[in-house]
C-alpha positions, 0 to 999 in steps of 0.5 A, spaced: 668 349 372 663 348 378 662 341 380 654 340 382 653 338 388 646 334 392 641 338 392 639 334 399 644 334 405 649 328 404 652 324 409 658 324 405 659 331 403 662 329 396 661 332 389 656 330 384 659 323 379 657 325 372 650 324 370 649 318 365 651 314 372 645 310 374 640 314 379 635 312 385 629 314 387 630 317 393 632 325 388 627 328 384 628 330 376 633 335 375 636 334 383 644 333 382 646 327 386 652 326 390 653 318 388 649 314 393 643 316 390 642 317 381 637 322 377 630 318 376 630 318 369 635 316 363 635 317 356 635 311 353 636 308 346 628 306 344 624 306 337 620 313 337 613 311 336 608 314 329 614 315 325 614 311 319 619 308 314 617 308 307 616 303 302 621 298 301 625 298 295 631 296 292 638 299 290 644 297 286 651 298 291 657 295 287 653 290 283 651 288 289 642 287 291 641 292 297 634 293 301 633 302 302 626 305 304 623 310 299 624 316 303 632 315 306 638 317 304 643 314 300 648 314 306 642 311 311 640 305 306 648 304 306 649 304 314 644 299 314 647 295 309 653 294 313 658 299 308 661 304 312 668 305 307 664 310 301 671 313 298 677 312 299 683 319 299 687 321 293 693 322 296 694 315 301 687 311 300 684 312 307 677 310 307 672 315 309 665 315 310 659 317 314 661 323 318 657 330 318 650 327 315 649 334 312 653 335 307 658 340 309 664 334 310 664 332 303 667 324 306 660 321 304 662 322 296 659 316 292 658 315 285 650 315 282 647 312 277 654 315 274 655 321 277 661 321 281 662 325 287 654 325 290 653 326 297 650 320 299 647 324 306 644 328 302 642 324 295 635 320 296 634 312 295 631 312 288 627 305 285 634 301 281 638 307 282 646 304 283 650 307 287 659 306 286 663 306 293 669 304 294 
């Protein structure tokens, strides 16, 4: 693999650091940098504007009164909620949990409204629906 160098004459002559280090003004977007100088934008963790969350509503988890919003999926309502063990294995106990979100891992398997082994990532919050995990 090719290590990227900067795009301008670097009085050190170094390779490029990763990219996710922090960056100057001094290179244009896109330009590599040769760790005096950083890319001048980052992706950063922020709320993506106009996307909307549906009513809330209320699910029952193990008995227990848990807040979902119309629209999300089991699995999101019970990661809000702080769960992150859903089932545990047959053959040693592991917990297991959220891991693909779209229902190819078969981990996030939680009972329904007494239907057992419902992928919660891909199963819809209902108004009074109750949810068992482990």
């Amino acid at each position: 693999m090719k290590i990227p160098t900067c795009s301008r004459r670097c009085p050190k002559g170094v390779p490029n650091p990763p990219l996710d280090l922090t960056i100057q003004q001094e290179h244009s977007l896109g330009d590599l940098d040769c760790g005096q100088y950083t890319l001048e934008k980052r992706m950063s963790s922020r709320r993506i504007e106009g996307i909307e969350r549906g009513a809330p509503i209320t699910i029952t988890v193990n008995g227990q009164p848990v807040p979902a919003y119309a629209g999300e999926s089991i699995a999101a309502a019970l990661m809000a909620a702080g769960y992150r063990a859903f089932r545990r294995t047959e053959a040693g106990g592991s917990p297991r949990g959220f891991f693909c979100g779209m229902g190819m891992c078969f981990d996030c398997l939680v009972t329904v409204d007494g239907v057992p082994n419902v992928r919660s990532c891909m199963a819809e919050v209902q108004e009074g629906c109750i949810v068992q995990v482990a």
